[in-house]
C-alpha positions in Angstrom: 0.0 0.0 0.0 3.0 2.7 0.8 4.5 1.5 -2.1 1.3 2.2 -4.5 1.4 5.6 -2.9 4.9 6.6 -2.8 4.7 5.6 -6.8 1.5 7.6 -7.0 3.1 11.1 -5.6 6.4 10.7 -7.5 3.9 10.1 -10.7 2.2 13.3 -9.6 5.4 15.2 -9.0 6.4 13.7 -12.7 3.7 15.5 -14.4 4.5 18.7 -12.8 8.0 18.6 -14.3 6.9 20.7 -17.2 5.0 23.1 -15.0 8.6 23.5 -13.7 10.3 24.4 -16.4 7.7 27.1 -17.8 8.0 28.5 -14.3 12.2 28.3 -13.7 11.9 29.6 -17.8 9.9 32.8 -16.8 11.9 33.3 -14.2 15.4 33.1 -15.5 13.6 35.4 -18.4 12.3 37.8 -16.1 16.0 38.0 -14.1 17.6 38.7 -17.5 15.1 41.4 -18.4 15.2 43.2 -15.3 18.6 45.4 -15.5 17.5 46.1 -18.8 14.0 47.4 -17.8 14.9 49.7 -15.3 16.7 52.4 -17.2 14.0 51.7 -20.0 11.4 52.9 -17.7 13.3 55.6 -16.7 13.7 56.7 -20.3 10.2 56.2 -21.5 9.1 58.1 -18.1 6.8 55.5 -16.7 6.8 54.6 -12.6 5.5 51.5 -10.8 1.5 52.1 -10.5 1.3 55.0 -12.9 -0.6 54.0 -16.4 1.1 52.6 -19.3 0.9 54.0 -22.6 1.2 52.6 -25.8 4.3 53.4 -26.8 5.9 52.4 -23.4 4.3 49.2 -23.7 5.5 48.9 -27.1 9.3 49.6 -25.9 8.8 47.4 -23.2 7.9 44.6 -24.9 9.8 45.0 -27.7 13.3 44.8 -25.5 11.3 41.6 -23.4 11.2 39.6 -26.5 14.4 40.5 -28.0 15.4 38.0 -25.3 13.4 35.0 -26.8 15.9 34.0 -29.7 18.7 33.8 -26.6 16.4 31.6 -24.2 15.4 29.5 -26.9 18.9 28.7 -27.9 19.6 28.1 -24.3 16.8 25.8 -24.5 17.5 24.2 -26.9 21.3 23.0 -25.8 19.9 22.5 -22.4 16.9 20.1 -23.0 18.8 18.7 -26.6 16.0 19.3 -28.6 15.9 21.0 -31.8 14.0 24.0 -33.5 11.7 21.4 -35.8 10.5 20.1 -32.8 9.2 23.4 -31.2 7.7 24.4 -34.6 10.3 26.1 -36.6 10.7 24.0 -39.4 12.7 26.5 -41.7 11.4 25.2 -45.6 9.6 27.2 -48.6 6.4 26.3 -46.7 6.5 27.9 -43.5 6.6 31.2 -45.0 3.9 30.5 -47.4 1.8 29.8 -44.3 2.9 33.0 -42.5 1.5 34.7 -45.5 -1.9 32.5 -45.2 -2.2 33.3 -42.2 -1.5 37.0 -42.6 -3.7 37.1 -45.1 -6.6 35.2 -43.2 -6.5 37.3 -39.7 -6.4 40.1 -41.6 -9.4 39.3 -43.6 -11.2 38.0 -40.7 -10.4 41.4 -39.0 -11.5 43.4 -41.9 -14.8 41.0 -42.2 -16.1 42.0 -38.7 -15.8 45.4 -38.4 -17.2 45.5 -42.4 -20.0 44.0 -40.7 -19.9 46.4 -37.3 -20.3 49.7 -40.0 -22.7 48.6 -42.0 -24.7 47.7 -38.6 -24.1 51.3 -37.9 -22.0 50.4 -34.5 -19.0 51.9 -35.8 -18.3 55.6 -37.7 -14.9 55.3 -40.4 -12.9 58.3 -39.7 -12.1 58.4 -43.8 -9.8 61.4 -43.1 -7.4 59.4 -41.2 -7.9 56.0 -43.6 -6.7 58.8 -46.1 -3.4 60.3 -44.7 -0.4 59.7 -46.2 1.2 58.7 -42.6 -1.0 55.9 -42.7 0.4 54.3 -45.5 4.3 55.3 -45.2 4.0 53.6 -42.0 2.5 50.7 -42.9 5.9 48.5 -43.4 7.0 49.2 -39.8 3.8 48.1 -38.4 4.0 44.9 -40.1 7.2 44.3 -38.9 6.6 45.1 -35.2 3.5 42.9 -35.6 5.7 40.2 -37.2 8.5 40.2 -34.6 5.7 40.3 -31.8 3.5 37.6 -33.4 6.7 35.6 -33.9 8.3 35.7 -30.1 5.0 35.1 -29.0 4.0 32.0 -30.3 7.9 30.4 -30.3 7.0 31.0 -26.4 3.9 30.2 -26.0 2.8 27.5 -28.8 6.1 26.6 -29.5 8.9 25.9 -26.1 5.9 25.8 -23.6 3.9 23.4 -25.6 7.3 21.2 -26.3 7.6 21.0 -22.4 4.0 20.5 -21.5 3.7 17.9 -24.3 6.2 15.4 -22.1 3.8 15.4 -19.0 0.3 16.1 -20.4 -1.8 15.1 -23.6 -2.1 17.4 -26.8 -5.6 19.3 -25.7 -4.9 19.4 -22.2 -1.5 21.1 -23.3 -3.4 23.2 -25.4 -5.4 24.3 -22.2 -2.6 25.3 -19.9 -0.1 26.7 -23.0 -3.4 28.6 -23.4 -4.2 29.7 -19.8 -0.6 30.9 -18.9 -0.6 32.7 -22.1 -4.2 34.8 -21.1 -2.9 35.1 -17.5 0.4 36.4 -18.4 -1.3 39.5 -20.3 -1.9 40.9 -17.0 1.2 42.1 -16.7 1.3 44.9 -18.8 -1.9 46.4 -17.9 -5.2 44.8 -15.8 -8.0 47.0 -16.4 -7.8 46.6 -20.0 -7.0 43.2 -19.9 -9.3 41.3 -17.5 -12.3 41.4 -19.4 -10.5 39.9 -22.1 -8.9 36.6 -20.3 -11.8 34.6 -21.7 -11.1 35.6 -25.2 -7.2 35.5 -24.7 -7.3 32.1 -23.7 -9.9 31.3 -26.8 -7.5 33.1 -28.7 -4.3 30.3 -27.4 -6.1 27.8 -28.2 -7.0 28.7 -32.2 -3.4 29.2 -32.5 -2.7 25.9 -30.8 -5.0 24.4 -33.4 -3.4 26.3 -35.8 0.2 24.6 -35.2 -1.6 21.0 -35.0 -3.5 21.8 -38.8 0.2 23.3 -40.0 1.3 19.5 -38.7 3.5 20.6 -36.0 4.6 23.8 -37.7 4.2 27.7 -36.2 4.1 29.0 -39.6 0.1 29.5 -39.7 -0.2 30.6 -36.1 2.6 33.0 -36.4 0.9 34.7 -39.7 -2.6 34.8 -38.1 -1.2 36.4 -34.6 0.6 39.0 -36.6 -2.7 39.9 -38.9 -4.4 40.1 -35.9 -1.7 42.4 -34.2 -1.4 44.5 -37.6 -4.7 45.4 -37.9 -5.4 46.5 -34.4 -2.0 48.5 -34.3 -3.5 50.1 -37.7 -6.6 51.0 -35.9 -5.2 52.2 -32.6 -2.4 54.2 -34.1 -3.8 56.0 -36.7 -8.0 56.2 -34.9 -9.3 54.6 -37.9 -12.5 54.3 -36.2 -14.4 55.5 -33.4 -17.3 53.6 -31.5 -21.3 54.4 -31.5 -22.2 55.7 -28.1 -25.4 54.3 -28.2 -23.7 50.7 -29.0 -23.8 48.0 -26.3 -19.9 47.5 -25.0 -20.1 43.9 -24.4 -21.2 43.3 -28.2 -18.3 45.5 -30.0 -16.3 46.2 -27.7 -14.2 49.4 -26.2 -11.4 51.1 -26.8 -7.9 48.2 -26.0 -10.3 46.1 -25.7 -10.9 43.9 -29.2 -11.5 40.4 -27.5 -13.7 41.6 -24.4 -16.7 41.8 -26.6 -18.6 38.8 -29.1 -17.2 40.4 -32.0 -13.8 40.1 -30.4 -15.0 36.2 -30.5 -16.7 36.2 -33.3 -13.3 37.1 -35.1 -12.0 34.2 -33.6 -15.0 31.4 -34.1 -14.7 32.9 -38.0 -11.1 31.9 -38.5 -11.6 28.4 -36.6 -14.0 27.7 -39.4 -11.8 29.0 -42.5 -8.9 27.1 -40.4 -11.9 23.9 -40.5 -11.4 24.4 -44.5 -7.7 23.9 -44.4 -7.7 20.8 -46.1 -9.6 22.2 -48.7 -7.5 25.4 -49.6 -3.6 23.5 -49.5 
């Protein structure tokens, strides 16, 4: 009988192995990025408490994940694993799905809040669509979204999926990859972002599914993130848009807000199904 239960607890404590590493990995990531955060928040002139812009976010974030390619290599030697089996399977096609999937979140983007003017729930501010500052800075937003879109699902669908993988099945990995990944947007801001948890974590788990449909690769998820990222940082930067007062919040959402409303969802259920026609379109 103590044998059955020591066996049982050191099973338990097995399965929590990966848990481990996600946690020692955020840690050792969070260690490295703190002497680099602190003069950065002195230069961007944000204190602890105080609301965070955009643009400090941006800067933030942008010197957070230019850590990933280091960690991963780090990774990498130390669990002697290789970049194919985290999803980086460098051939012709894993660009042509970053451009399908560009393509698609854009579209799917584009499709919703098509339907959220002509519902009168949303006004176009033309005169902004129209500048010229719009378009000349179109290539940079595409990039950030790229580089954010990219980082982001190496970490999240990509090393944290390889190590939950070991200890848990494919959908339950899916869950928790999916959970931490909602949970850990709190960080930045929480107002913002607590409404949103549900559709964050909805959100994981299409790009999980995208990875599974790409058979193993994060060339599809990566391109969908980064449509998704582009489009909002179109619409935030440059106001393309502003919202209906007499429109109900919960149905198209507020201002930082795109998944804390159903057409945040909706966005997401529509590119599950085109995602459902995979088979079809390659």
């Amino acid at each position: 009988m103590l044998n059955f239960e020591a066996n049982l607890v050191i099973a338990q404590l097995n399965q929590l192995n990966s848990i481990i590493k996600i946690i020692l990995f955020l840690i050792i990531w969070a260690v490295i990025w703190f002497p680099i955060a602190i003069p950065l928040a002195r230069l961007v002139k944000w204190q602890i408490a105080a609301p965070i812009s955009n643009t400090q976010k941006l800067t933030f974030i942008i010197s957070l994940y230019s850590l990933v390619p280091v960690l991963t290599w780090a990774m990498i030697k130390a669990e002697q694993t290789t970049l194919a089996k985290i999803g980086l399977i460098f051939q012709v096609s894993l660009f042509k799905f970053i451009l399908f999937g560009y393509g698609l979140g854009i579209v799917t983007m584009l499709l919703i809040y098509g339907l959220e003017l002509l519902m009168s729930w949303l006004t176009l501010n033309r005169q902004n669509i129209l500048t010229f500052n719009l378009w000349l800075n179109v290539p940079l937003l595409l990039l950030v979204s790229f580089f954010i879109a990219s980082m982001e699902e190496l970490i999240f669908r990509g090393i944290f999926v390889n190590f939950l993988e070991a200890d848990f099945n494919l959908w339950l990995s899916a869950i928790i990859s999916s959970l931490i990944f909602a949970l850990l947007h709190l960080i930045w801001e929480q107002k913002n972002t607590f409404p949103q948890l549900p559709g964050l974590f909805l959100m994981g788990i299409v790009l999980f599914y995208a990875r599974i449909i790409n058979n193993g690769s994060l060339g599809l998820a990566i391109g969908l993130h980064g449509g998704w990222v582009f489009i909002l940082a179109c619409v935030d930067t440059f106001n393309l848009y502003t919202y209906n007062p007499l429109s109900r919040g919960w149905l198209i959402g507020k201002k930082d807000q795109p998944l804390g409303s159903m057409a945040g969802l909706a966005v997401l259920l529509l590119t599950s199904l085109f995602l459902g026609l995979k088979n079809i379109v390659f």
